[in-house]
ZARO-789344 format. One record per atom (N, C-alpha, C, O): residue in three letters; x, y, z. Coordinates in steps of 0.05 Angstrom, whole numbers, plus 5000, padded with zeros to 4 digits. Atoms other than C-alpha are relative to their C-alpha. Example, Ala and Ser with C-alpha at 12.3 -4.5 7.8 and 13.67 -1.06 7.14 Angstrom:
BEGIN
ALA501849765000ALA524649105156ALA501850245000ALA503950245013SER498449764999SER527349795143SER498550225014SER499550445018
//
This chain:
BEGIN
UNK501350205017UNK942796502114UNK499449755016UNK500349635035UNK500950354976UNK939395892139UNK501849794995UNK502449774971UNK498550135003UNK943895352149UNK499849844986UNK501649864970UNK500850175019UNK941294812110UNK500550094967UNK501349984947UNK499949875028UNK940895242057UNK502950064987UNK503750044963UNK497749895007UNK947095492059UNK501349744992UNK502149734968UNK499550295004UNK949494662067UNK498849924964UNK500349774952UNK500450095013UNK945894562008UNK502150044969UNK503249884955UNK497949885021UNK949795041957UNK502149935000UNK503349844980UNK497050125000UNK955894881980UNK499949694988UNK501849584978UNK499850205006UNK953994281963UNK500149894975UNK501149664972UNK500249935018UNK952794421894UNK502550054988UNK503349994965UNK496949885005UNK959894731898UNK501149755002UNK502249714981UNK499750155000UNK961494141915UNK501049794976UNK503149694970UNK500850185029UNK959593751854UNK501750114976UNK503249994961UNK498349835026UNK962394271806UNK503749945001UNK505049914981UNK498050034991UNK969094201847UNK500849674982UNK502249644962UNK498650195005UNK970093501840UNK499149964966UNK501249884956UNK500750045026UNK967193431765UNK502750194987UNK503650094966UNK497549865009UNK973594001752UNK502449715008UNK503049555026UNK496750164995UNK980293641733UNK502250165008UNK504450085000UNK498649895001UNK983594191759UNK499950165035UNK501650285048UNK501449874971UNK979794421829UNK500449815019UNK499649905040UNK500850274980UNK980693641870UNK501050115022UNK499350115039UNK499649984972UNK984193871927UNK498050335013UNK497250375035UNK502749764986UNK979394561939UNK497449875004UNK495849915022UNK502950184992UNK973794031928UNK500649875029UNK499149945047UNK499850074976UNK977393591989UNK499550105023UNK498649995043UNK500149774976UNK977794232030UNK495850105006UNK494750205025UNK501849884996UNK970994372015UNK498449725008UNK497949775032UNK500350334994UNK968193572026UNK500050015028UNK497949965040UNK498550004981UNK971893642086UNK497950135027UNK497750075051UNK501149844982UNK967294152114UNK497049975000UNK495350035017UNK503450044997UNK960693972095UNK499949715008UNK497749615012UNK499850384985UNK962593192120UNK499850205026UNK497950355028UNK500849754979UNK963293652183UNK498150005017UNK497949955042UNK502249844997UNK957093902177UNK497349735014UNK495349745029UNK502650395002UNK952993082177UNK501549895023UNK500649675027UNK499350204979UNK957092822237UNK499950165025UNK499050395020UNK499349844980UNK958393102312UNK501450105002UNK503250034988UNK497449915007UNK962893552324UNK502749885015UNK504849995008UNK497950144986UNK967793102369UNK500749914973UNK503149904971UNK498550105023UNK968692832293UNK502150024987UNK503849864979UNK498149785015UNK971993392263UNK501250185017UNK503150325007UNK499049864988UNK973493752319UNK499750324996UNK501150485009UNK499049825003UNK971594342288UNK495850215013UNK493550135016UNK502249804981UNK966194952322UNK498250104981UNK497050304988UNK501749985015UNK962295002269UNK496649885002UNK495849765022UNK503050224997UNK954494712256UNK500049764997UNK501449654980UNK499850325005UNK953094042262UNK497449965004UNK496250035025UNK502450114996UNK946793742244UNK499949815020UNK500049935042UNK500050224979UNK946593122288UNK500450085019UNK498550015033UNK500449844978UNK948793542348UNK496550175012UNK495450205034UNK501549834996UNK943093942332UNK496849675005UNK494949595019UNK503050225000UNK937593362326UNK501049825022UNK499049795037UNK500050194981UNK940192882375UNK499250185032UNK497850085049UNK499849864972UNK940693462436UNK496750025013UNK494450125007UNK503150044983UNK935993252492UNK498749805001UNK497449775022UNK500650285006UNK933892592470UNK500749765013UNK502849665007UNK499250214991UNK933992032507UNK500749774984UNK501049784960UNK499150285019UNK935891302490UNK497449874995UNK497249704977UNK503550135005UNK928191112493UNK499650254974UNK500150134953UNK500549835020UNK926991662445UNK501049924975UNK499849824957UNK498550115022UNK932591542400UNK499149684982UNK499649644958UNK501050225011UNK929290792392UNK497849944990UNK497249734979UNK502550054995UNK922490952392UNK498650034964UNK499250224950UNK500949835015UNK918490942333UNK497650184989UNK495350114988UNK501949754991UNK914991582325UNK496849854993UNK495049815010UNK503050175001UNK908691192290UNK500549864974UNK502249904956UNK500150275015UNK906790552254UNK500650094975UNK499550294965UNK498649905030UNK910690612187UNK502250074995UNK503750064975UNK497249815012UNK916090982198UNK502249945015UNK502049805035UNK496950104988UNK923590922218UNK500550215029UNK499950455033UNK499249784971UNK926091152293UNK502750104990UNK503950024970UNK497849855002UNK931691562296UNK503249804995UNK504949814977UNK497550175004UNK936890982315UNK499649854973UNK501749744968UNK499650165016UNK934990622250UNK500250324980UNK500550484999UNK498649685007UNK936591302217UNK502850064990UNK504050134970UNK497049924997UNK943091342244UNK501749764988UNK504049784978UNK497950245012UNK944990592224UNK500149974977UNK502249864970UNK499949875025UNK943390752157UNK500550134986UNK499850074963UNK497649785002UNK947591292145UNK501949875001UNK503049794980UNK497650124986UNK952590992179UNK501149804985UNK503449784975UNK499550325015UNK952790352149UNK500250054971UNK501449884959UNK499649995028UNK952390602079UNK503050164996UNK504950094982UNK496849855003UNK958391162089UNK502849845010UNK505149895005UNK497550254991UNK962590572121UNK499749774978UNK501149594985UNK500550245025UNK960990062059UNK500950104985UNK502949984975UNK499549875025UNK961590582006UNK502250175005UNK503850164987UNK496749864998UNK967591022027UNK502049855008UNK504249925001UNK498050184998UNK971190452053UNK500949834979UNK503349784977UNK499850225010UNK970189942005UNK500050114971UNK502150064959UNK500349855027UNK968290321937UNK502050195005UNK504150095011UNK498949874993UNK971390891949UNK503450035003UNK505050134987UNK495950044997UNK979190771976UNK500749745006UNK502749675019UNK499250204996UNK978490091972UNK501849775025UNK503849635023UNK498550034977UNK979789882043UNK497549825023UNK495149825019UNK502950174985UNK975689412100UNK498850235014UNK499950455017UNK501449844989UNK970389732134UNK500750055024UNK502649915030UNK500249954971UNK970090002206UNK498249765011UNK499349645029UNK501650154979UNK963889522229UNK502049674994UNK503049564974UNK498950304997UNK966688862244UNK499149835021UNK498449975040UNK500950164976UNK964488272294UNK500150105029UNK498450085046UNK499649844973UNK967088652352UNK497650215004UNK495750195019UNK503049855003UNK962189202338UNK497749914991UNK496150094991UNK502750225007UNK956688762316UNK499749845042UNK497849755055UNK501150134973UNK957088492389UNK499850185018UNK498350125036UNK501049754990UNK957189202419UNK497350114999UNK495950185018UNK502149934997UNK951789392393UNK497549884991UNK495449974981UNK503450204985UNK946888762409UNK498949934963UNK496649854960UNK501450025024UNK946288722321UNK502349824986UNK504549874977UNK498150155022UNK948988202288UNK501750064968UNK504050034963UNK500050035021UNK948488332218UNK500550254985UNK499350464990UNK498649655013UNK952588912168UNK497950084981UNK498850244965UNK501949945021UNK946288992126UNK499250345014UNK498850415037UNK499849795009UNK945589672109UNK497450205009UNK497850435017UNK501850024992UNK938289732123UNK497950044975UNK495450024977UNK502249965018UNK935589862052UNK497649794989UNK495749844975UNK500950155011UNK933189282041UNK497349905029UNK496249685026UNK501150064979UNK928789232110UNK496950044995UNK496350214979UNK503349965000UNK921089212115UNK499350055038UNK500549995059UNK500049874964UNK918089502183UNK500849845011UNK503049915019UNK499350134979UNK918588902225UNK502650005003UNK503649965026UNK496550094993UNK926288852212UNK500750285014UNK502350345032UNK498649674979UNK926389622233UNK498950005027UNK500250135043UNK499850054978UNK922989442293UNK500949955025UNK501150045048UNK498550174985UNK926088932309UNK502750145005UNK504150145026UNK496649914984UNK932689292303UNK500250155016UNK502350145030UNK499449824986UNK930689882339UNK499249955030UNK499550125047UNK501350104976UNK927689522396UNK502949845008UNK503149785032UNK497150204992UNK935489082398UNK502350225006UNK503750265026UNK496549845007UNK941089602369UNK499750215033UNK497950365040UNK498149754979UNK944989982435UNK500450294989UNK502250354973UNK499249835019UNK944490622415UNK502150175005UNK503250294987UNK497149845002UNK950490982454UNK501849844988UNK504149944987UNK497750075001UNK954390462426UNK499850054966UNK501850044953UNK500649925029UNK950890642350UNK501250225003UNK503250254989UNK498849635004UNK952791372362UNK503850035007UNK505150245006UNK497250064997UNK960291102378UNK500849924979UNK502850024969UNK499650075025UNK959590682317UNK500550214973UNK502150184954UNK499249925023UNK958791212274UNK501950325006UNK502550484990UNK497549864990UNK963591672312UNK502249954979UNK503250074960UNK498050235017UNK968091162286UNK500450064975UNK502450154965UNK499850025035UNK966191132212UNK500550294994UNK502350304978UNK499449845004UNK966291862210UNK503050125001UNK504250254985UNK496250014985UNK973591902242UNK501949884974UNK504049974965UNK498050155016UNK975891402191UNK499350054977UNK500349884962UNK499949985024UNK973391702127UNK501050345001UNK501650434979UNK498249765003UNK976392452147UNK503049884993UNK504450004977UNK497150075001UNK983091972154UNK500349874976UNK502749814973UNK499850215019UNK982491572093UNK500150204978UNK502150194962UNK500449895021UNK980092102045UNK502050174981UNK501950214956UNK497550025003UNK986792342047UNK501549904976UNK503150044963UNK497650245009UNK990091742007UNK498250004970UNK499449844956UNK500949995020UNK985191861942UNK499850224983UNK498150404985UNK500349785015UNK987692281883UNK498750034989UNK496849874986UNK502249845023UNK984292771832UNK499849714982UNK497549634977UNK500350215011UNK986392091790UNK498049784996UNK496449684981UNK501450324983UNK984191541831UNK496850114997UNK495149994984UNK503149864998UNK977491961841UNK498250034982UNK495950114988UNK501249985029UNK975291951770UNK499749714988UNK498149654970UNK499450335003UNK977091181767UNK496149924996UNK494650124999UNK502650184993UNK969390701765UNK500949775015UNK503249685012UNK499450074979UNK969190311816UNK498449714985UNK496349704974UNK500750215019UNK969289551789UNK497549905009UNK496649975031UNK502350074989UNK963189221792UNK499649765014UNK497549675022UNK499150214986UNK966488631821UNK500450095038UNK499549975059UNK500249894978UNK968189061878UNK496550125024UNK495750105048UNK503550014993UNK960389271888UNK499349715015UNK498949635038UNK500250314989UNK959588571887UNK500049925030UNK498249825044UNK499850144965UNK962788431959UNK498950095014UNK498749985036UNK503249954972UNK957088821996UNK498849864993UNK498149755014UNK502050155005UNK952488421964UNK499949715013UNK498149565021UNK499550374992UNK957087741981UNK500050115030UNK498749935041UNK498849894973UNK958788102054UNK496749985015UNK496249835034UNK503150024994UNK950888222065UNK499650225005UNK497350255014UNK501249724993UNK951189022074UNK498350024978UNK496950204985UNK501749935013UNK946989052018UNK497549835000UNK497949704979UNK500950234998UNK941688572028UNK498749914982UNK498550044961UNK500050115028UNK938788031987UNK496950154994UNK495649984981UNK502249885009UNK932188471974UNK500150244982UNK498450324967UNK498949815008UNK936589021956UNK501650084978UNK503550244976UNK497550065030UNK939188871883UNK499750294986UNK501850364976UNK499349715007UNK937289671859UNK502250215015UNK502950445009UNK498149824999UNK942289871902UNK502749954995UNK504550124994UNK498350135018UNK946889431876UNK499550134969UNK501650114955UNK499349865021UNK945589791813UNK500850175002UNK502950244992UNK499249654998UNK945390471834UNK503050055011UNK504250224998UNK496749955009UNK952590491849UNK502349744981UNK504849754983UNK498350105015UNK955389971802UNK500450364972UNK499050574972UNK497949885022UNK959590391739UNK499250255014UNK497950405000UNK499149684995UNK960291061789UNK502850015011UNK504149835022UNK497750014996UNK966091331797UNK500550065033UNK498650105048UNK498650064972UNK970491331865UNK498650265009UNK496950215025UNK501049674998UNK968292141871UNK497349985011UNK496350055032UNK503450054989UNK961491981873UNK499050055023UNK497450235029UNK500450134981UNK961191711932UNK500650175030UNK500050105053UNK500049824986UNK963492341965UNK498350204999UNK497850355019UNK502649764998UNK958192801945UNK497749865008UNK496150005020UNK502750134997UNK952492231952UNK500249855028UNK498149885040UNK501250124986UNK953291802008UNK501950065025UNK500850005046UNK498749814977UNK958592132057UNK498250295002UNK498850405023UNK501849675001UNK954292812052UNK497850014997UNK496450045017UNK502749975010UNK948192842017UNK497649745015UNK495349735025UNK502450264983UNK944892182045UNK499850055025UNK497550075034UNK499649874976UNK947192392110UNK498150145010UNK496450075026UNK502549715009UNK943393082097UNK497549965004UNK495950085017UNK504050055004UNK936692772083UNK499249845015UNK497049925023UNK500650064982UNK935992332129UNK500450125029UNK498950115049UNK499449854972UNK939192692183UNK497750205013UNK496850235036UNK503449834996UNK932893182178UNK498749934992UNK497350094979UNK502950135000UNK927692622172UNK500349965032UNK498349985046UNK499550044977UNK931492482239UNK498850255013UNK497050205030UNK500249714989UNK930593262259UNK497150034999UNK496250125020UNK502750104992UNK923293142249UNK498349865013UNK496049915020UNK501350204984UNK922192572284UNK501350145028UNK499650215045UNK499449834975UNK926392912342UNK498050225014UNK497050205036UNK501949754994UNK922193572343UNK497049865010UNK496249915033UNK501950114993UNK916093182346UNK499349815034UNK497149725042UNK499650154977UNK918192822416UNK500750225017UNK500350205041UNK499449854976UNK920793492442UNK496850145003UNK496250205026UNK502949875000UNK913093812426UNK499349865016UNK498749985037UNK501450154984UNK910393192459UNK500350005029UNK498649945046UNK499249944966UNK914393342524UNK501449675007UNK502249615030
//
């Protein structure tokens, strides 16, 4: 079966899992493996498929920044977008805990600012992709990946069914990962629950952008 495809169902399984009050830890086990599936495999450690392995291989650091044409996002603003949302929302929503990016990594990788990127219009993606370091982006989200296998741990079937206050939402908004252009996504996860946040933006967001990335990749290896 084609892998994607196969990623997708499970993913489905997924959903059914955690929506059961009786399935949460087969859901974890299964979470577990399709998180996996959206990071490298130094993540998880485990020999299985990994998208991002598969789209980054061969790519330079000029590539990774470049963007393919007027309009659209390069790969590194891709990856910080992912990144930055699965480190906001599984840290912070989620198990209620600080994020991975902090000042230290903000000065690593040449980018000041924890904004998220939804709220960006081209020039800011430009501009970022023409600034952000990108081995030290692909370290970055090494990182966030590393620390939401370790965290995910510490949130029961309970806790996981919980809504996630909307006061809590709030502090990306005050923090600046969400930015001030970006008040629909300040809706779109105010009143979801903690769970959520594992099928949608550890996995599934991952997913779809990861193969807009795998597009823009292919297109640079055709070009030579």
């Amino acid at each position: 079966m084609d892998r994607r495809k196969d990623w997708t169902q499970r993913q489905d399984q997924l959903r059914k899992l955690l929506a059961s009050k009786t399935h949460f830890d087969e859901a974890i086990v299964l979470f577990l493996s399709q998180h996996a599936a959206v990071h490298t495999a130094r993540v998880s450690g485990a020999v299985g498929w990994s998208l991002p392995d598969e789209v980054l291989a061969g790519l330079s650091e000029a590539q990774i920044k470049r963007i393919p044409h007027p309009g659209q996002n390069s790969i590194a603003w891709l990856l910080w977008h992912i990144t930055r949302i699965e480190d906001m929302t599984i840290n912070t929503l989620a198990v209620g805990q600080p994020q991975v990016w902090s000042q230290a990594w903000a000065a690593h990788l040449a980018y000041p600012l924890p904004d998220c990127g939804a709220s960006m219009e081209m020039a800011d993606v430009e501009e970022f992709s023409a600034q952000i370091c990108a081995p030290v982006l692909i370290e970055y989200r090494a990182a966030v990946g590393e620390r939401t296998r370790q965290v995910i741990g510490s949130l029961s079937a309970l806790r996981a069914r919980e809504i996630v206050p909307t006061s809590t939402v709030q502090q990306l908004v005050d923090e600046g990962s969400i930015g001030s252009r970006a008040n629909w996504l300040f809706e779109y996860y105010t009143r979801r629950t903690r769970a959520f946040f594992l099928t949608r933006t550890a996995t599934s967001h991952n997913f779809i952008h990861l193969n807009e990335a795998g597009r823009v990749a292919a297109r640079f290896v055709k070009a030579g």
